[in-house]
C-alpha positions in Angstrom: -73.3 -33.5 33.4 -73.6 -36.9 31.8 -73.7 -39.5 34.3 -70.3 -42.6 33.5 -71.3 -45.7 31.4 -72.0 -48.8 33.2 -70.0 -51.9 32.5 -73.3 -53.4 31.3 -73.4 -50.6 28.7 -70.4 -51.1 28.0 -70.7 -54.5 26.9 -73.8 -53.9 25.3 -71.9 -52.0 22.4 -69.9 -55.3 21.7 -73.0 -57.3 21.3 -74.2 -58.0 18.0 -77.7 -57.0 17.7 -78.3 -60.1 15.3 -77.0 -63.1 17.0 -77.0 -61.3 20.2 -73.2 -62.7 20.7 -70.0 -60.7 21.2 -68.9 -59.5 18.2 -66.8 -61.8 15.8 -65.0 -60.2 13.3 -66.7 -57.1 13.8 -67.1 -55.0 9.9 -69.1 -51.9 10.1 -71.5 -50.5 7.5 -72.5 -47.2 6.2 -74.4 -46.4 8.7 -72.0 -46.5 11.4 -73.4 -50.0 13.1 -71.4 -52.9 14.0 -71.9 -56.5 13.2 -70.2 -59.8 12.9 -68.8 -60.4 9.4 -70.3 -63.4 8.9 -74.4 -62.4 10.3 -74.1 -59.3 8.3 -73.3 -61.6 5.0 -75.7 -64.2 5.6 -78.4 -60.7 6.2 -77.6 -59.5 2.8 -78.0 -63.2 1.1 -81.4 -63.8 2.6 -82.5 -60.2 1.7 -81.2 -61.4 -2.0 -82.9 -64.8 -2.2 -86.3 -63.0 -1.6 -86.0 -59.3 -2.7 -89.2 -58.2 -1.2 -87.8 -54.9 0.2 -84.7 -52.8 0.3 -81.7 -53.6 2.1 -81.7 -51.8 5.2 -79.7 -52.2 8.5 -81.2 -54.3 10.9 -80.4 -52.2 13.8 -81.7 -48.5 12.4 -83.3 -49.9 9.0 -81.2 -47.5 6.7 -80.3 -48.4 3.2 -76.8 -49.7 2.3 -75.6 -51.6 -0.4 -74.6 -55.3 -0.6 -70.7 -55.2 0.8 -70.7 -51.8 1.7 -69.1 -52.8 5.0 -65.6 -52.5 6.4 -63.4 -54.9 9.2 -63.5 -52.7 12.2 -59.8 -53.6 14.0 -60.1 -51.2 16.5 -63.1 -52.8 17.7 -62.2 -56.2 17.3 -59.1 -56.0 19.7 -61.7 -54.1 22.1 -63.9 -57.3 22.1 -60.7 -59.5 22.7 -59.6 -57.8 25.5 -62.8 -57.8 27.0 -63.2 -61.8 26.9 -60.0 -61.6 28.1 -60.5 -59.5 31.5 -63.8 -61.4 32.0 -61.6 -64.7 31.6 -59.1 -63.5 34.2 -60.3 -60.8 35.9 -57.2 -60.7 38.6 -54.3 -62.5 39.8 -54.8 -64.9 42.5 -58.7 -65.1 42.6 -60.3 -68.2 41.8 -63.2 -67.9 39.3 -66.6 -67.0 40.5 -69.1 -70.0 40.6 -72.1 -67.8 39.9 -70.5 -66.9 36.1 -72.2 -68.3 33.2 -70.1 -71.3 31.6 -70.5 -70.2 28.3 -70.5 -66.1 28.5 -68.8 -65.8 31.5 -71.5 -63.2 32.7 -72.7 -63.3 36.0 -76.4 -65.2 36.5 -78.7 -62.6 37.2 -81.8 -65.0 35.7 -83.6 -68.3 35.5 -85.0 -69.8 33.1 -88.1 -71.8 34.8 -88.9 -73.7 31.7 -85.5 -75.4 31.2 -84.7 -75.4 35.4 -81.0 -73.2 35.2 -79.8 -70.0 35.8 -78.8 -68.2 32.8 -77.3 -64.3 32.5 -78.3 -61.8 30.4 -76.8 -62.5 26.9 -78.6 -66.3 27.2 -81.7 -64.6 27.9 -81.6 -62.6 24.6 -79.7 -66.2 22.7 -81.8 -67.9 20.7 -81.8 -70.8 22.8 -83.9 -68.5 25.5 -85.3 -66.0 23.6 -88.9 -67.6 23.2 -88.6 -68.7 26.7 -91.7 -66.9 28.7 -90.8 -68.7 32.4 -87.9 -65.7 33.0 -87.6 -64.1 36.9 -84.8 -61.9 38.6 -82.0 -63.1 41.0 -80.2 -66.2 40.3 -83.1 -68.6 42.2 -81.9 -72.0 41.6 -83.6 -75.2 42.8 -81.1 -75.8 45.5 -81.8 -72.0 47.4 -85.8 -73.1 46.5 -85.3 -76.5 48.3 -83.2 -74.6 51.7 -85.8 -72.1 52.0 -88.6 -74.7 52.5 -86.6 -77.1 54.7 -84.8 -74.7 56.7 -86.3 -75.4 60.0 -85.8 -79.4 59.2 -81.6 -78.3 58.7 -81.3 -76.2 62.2 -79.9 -79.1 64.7 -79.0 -78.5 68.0 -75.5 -81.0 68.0 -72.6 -78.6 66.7 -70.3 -81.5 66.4 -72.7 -82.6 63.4 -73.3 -82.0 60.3 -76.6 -80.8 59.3 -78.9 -83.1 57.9 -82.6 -83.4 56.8 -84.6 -85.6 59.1 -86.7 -87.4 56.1 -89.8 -87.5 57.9 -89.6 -84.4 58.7 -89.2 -83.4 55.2 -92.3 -85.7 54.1 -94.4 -84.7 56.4 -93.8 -80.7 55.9 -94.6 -81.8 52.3 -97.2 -83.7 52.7 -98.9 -80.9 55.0 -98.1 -78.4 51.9 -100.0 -80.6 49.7 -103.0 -80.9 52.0 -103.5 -77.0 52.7 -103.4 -76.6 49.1 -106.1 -79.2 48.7 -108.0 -77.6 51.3 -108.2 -74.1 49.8 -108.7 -75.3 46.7 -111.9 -77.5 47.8 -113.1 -74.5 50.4 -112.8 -72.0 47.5 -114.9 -74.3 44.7 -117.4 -74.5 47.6 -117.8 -71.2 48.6 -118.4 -70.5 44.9 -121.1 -73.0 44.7 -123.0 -71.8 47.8 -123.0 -68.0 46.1 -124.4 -69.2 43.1 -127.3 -71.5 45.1 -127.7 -68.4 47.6 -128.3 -66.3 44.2 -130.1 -69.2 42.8 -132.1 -69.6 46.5 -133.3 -65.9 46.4 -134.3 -65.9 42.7 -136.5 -68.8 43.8 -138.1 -67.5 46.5 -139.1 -64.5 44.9 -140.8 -66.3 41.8 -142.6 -68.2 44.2 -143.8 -65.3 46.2 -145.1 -63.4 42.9 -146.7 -66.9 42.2 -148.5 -67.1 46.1 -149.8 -63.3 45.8 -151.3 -64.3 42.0 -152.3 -67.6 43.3 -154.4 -66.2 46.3 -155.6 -63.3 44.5 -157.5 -65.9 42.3 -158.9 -68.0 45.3 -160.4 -64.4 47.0 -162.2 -63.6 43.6 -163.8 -67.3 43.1 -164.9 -67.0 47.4 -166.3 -63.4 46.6 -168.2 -64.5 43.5 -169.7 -68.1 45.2 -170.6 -65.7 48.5 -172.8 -63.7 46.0 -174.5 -66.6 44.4 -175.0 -68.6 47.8 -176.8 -65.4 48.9 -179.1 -65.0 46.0 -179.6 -68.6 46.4 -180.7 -68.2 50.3 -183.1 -65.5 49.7 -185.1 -67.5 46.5 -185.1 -70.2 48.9 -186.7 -68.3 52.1 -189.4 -66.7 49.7 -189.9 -70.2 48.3 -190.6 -71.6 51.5 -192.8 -68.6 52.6 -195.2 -69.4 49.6 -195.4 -73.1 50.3 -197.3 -72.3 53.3 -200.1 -70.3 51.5 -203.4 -72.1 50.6 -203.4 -74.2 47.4 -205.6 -71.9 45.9 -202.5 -69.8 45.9 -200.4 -72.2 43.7 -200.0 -70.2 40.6 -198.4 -67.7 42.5 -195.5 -70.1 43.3 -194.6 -70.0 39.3 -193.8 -66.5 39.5 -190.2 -67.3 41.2 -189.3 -69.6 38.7 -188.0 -67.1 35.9 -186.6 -64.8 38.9 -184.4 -68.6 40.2 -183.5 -69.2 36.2 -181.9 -66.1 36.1 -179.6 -66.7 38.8 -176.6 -67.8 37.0 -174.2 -70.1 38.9 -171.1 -69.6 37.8 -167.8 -72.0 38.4 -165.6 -70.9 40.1 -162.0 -70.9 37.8 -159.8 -73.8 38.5 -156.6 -72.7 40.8 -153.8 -75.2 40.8 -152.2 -76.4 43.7 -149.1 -77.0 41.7 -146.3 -74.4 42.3 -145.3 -74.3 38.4 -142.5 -71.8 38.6 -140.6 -73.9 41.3 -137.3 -74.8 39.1 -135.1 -78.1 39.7 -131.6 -76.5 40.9 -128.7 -77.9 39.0 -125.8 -78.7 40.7 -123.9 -79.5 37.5 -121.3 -76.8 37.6 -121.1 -76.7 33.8 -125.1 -75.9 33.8 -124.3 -73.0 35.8 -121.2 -71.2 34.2 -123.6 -71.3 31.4 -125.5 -68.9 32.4 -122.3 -66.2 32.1 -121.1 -67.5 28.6 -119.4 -65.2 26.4 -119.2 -65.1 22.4 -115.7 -64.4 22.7 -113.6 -63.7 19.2 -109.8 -62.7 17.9 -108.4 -59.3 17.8 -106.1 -59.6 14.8 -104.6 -56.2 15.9 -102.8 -57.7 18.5 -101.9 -61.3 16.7 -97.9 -62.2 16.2 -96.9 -61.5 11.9 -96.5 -65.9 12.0 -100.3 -66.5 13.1 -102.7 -67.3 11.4 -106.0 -66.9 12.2 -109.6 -67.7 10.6 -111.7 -65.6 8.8 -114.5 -65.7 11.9 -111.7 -64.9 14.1 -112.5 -68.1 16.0 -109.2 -70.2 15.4 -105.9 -69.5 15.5 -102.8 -71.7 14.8 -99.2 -70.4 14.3 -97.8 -70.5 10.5 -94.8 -71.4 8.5 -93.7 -67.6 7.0 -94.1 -63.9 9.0 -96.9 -62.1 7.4 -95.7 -58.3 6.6 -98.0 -56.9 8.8 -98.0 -53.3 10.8 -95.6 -53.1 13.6 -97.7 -51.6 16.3 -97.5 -51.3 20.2 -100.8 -53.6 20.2 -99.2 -56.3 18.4 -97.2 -59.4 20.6 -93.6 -59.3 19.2 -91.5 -61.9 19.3 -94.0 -63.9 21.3 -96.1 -65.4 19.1 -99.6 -64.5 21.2 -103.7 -62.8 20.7 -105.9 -61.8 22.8 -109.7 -61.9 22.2 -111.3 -58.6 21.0 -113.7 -58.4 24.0 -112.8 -56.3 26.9 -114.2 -57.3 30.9 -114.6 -54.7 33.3 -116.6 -56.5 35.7 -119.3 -59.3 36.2 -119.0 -62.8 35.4 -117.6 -64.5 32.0 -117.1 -67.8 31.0 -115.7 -69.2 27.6 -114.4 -72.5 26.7 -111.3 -73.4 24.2 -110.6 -76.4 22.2 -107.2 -77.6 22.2 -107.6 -81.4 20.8 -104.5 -83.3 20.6 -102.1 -80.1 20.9 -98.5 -80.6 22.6 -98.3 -77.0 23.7 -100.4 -74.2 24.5 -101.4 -71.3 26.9 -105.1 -69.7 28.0 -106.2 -67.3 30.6 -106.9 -63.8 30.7 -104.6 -60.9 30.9 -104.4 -57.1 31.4 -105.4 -54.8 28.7 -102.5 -52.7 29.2 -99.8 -55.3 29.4 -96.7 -55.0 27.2 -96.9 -56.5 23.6 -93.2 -56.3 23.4 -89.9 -58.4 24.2 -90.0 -61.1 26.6 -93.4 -62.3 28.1 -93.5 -63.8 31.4 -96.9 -65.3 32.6 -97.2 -64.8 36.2 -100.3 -62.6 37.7 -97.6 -60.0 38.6 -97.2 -59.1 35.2 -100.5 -59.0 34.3 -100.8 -62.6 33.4 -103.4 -65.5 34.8 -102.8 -68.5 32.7 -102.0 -71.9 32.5 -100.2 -73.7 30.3 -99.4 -77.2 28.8 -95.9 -77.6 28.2 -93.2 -80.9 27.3 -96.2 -82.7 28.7 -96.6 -81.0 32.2 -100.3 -78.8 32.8 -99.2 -76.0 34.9 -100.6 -72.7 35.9 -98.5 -69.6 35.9 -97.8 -68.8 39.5 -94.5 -67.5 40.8 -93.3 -70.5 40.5 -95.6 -72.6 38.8 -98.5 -74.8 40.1 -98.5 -78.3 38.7 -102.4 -79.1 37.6 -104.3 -81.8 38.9 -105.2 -83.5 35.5 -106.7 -87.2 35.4 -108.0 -87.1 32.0 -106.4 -85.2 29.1 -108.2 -82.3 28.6 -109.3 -81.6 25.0 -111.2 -78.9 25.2 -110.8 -76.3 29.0 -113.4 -73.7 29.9 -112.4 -70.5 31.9 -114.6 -68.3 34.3 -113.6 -64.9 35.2 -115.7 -63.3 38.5 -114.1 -59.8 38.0 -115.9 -58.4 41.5 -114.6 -61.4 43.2 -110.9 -61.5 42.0 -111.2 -64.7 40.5 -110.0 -67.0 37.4 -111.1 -70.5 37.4 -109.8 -73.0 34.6 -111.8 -76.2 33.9 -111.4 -79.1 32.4 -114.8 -80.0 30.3 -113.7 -83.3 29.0 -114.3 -84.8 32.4 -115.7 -81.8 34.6 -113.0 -81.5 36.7 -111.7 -78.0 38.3 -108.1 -77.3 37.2 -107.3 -74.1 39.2 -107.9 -70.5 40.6 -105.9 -67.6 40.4 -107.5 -64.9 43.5 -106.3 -61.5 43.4 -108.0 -57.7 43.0 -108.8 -56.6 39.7 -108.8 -53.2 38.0 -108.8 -52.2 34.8 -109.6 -53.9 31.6 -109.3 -57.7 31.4 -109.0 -59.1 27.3 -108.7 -63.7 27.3 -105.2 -64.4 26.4 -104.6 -67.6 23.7 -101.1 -68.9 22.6 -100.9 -71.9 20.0 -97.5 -72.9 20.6 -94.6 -73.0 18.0 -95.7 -74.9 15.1 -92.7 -77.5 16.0 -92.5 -78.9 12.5 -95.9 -80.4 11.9 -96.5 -81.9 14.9 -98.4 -78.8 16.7 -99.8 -77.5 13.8 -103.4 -77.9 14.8 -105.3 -74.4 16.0 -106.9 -73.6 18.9 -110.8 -73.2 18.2 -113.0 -70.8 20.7 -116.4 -72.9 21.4 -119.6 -71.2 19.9 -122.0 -70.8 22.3 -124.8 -73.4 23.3 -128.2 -72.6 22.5 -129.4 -72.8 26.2 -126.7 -70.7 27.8 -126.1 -67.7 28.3 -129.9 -66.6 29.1 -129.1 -65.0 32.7 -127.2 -62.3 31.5 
């Protein structure tokens, strides 16, 4: 037995599926699919300024014919009675204040980027639909703001209002901020003292290889100068022995001197005291993410039809027009993303991205498996680790987001992925600072994750450009 509509289903008949608005005028075409009179006529003009392909239906892409549609009445006065019930829904109650101003829905959704609650027709409007900052449950700032200070509103005096105690307020911020700090310096330096332990150990091994060689060398020379002095001692006694004889005997004495000429004292070879494999160890945290550095390139499988990207897959900026390109389940659509052709499954990776003077972009690393489809929303619980520059704010992509702590514009940001240790750290190279880590368990394929930003007329038209690798790096791996 077929289960009753839902009033969300419902309404989702009335919705247009190109303007995503209730239905005006409503006409139906041969197909059987409804649309407003006038985005159904504006459809079949665009589709005969460029006659590229047949007109089809943009809902179910079957051919029709220009004005081949009908006003649907029926439906119209469905649509108006609708509005009208969600206008009024009952005598004597006052209008809910969580309803959306303009479609009257109720706000299931924020929007993080533009800071409002929005329901479920804004979402899909065009005024939200590139939008990626989306979460569930109407979680304005206000609730944010209560949940934080609600031990600073609990006051003892019923008689009273509540009220914030502002140093209260300051201080639980100001003890936010400092934790944060703290984690974030304990985290760097727990990195760094791995990589000098690892560092500390390769060390010490070189240098006992080196002693073993070193000493191996001495006991040869010993042996060979213990064999000489002995040869040397026993000319010497026999020497001595002869001297006593009678000088008659003289002539004997020259009989030793071919035997002493053909002892051949032989120098010892030179040993050096200096420990030659003993390294200098960098502490210049660029020097050592370095060592894991990636050629990493573009997957045009998975690019969005409006980027454009170069021929050695190493730049990517988005375009004026929408290529006619494939319409696979690897390809972002609508969000006009890539993500790099190599694939991590563990060990350490590190890759660097140079965004110039760019008003808007997004890096990081995301799941393989991640949706390419609809709405994207870049938190780690989707699969996401990014940050992001956006209207001028640097922010990563926690739920909600992190500002960044950026002194220097960045113009070009490196990013290190420790797959064992759950870890993606951002830099910023211009000045060497540390940006931010996301912790949390891997599994699975990781791909890097690049967004150009809209084009914006002109003015963020510049690509993003994946750094070729230095000659001296990547020699550890």
């Amino acid at each position: 037995m077929a289960s009753p509509a839902t009033a969300a289903e419902i309404q989702d008949e009335l919705i247009c599926s190109i303007c995503l608005e209730y239905l005006t005028k409503p006409v139906t075409i041969t197909c059987g699919h409804n649309f407003c009179q006038a985005c159904i006529t504006q459809h079949c003009e665009e589709w005969e300024k460029g006659r590229r392909v047949e007109l089809t239906c943009p809902q179910c892409r079957e051919l029709f014919q220009k004005g081949e549609f009908k006003p649907n009445t029926q439906l119209n006065n469905i649509v108006q009675k609708i509005k009208q019930l969600e206008r009024h829904p009952g005598k004597g109650k006052e209008p809910k204040a969580d309803l959306c101003k303009r479609h009257e829905k109720r706000l299931k959704l924020f929007c993080e980027e533009d800071g409002e609650a929005i329901c479920w027709v804004c979402e899909k409007s065009r005024d939200h639909r590139w939008h990626t900052g989306m979460s569930t449950g109407h979680c304005g700032k206000w609730e944010k703001i209560q949940t934080f200070f609600a031990p600073a509103l609990q006051v003892p005096n019923r008689n009273r209002e509540k009220r914030v105690d502002c140093s209260v307020c300051i201080e639980r911020v100001w003890a936010l901020k400092v934790k944060e700090k703290r984690a974030m310096i304990t985290g760097e330096f727990n990195r760094l003292h791995t990589w000098l332990k690892e560092e500390e150990q390769g060390l010490l091994q070189r240098l006992a290889e080196e002693e073993r060689e070193t000493l191996q060398r001495l006991q040869e020379n010993v042996s060979k100068l213990s064999q000489q002095s002995s040869s040397l001692k026993q000319l010497i006694a026999e020497l001595e022995k002869k001297c006593q004889q009678r000088l008659s005997d003289q002539g004997t004495v020259g009989c030793f001197l071919p035997r002493s000429q053909s002892v051949k004292l032989q120098e010892p070879g030179a040993v050096s005291t200096e420990l030659k494999n003993v390294y200098k160890i960098c502490l210049d945290m660029k020097e050592m993410l370095q060592r894991f550095w990636v050629d990493v390139t573009l997957d045009p499988d998975t690019a969005h039809p409006e980027l454009v990207l170069s021929e050695d897959r190493k730049r990517v900026r988005h375009g004026d027009k929408r290529q006619d390109l494939p319409d696979t389940p690897a390809r972002f659509d609508p969000c006009p993303c890539v993500l790099g052709a190599e694939q991590f499954t563990g060990g350490r990776r590190y890759w660097e991205v140079e965004v110039g003077h760019k008003t808007e972009w997004s890096l990081g690393v995301c799941r393989e498996s991640v949706s390419k489809k609809g709405t994207v929303t870049l938190t780690p619980g989707n699969g996401y680790w990014a940050v992001w520059l956006r209207t001028g704010e640097y922010k990563a992509r926690t739920s909600p987001s992190a500002p960044l702590p950026v002194r220097v514009r960045p113009s070009r940001v490196g990013i290190f992925l420790d797959y064992e240790a759950g870890e993606v750290s951002f830099y910023n190279v211009t000045d060497g600072s540390h940006l931010f880590t996301f912790t949390d368990t891997f599994s699975g394929t990781l791909r890097p994750y690049f967004y150009p930003g809209l084009n914006a007329g002109g003015t963020n038209a510049a690509p993003l450009i994946i750094c070729p690798i230095p000659a001296q790096a990547g020699r550890n791996l």
